[in-house]
C-alpha positions in Angstrom: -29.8 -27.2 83.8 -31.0 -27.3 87.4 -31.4 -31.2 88.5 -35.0 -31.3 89.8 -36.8 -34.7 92.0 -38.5 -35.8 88.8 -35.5 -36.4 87.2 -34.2 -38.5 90.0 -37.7 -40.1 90.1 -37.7 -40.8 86.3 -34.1 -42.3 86.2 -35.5 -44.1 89.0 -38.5 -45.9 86.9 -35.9 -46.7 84.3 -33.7 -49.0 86.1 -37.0 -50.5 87.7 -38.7 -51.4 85.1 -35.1 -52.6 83.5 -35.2 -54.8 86.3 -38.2 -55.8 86.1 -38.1 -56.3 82.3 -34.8 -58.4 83.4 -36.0 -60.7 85.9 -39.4 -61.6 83.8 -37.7 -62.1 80.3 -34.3 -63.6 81.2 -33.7 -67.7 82.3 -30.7 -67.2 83.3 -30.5 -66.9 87.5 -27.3 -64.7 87.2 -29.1 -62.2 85.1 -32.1 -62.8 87.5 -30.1 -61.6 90.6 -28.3 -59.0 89.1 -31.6 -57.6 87.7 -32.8 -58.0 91.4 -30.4 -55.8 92.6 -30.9 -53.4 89.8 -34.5 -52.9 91.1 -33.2 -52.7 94.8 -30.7 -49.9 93.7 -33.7 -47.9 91.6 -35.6 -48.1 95.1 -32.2 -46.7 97.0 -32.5 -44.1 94.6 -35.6 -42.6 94.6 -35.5 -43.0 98.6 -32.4 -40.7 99.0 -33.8 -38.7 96.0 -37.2 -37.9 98.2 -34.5 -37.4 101.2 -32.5 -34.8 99.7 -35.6 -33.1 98.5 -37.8 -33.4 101.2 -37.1 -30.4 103.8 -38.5 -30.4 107.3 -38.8 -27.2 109.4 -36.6 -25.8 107.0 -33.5 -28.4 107.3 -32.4 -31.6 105.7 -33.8 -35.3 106.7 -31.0 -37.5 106.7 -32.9 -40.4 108.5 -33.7 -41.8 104.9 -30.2 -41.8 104.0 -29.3 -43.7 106.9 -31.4 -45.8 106.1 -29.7 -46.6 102.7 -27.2 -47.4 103.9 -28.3 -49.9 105.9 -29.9 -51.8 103.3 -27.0 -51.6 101.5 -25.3 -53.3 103.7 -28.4 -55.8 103.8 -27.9 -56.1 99.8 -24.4 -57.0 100.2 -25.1 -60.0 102.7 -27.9 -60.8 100.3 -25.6 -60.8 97.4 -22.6 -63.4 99.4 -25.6 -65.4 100.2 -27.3 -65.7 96.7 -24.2 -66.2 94.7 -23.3 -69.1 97.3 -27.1 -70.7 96.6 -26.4 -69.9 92.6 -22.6 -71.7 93.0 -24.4 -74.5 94.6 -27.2 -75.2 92.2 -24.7 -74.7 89.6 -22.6 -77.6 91.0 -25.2 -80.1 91.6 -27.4 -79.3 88.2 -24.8 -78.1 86.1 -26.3 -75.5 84.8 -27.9 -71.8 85.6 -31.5 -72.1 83.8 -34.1 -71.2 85.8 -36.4 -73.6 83.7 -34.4 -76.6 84.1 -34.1 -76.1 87.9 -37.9 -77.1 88.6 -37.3 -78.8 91.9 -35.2 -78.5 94.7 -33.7 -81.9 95.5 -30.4 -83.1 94.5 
């Protein structure tokens, strides 16, 4: 079975709309986040997906993939960052429900 774009592009939509199922049905802000990344890495995906099958004057684009990377490496400062804001909140409310934290004052 030859691997074609559509199934990249379909395994792609799943862990979207996973995400997206995540972040709009969940409370808790760890879930949240993680479901946040799960979207990010469905759109990594399907960009190196239409990279790899996307020719140009008959050789390969890599531009898309190096672009990847870098917001990978955008995801991972995003991720230190996040946790540190979730760690806080935690701290000062206690707790990691999104509906009990309706303001941001201490």
């Amino acid at each position: 079975m030859i691997t074609t774009l559509s199934h990249y592009l379909m395994a792609s939509g799943l862990l979207f709309s996973l995400g997206l199922a995540g972040v709009m049905l969940r409370r808790n802000i760890i879930i949240i986040f993680m479901c946040l990344e799960m979207m990010l890495s469905a759109v990594n995906l399907s960009l190196v997906a239409f990279s790899r099958y996307g020719i140009l004057n008959g050789h390969q684009n890599y531009d898309v993939q190096v672009l990847v990377f870098f917001i990978i490496t955008v995801a991972a400062a995003e991720v230190a960052v996040g946790l540190a804001i979730i760690v806080a909140l935690f701290r000062a409310r206690q707790t990691t429900h999104s509906e009990d934290l309706n303001s941001m004052k201490f």
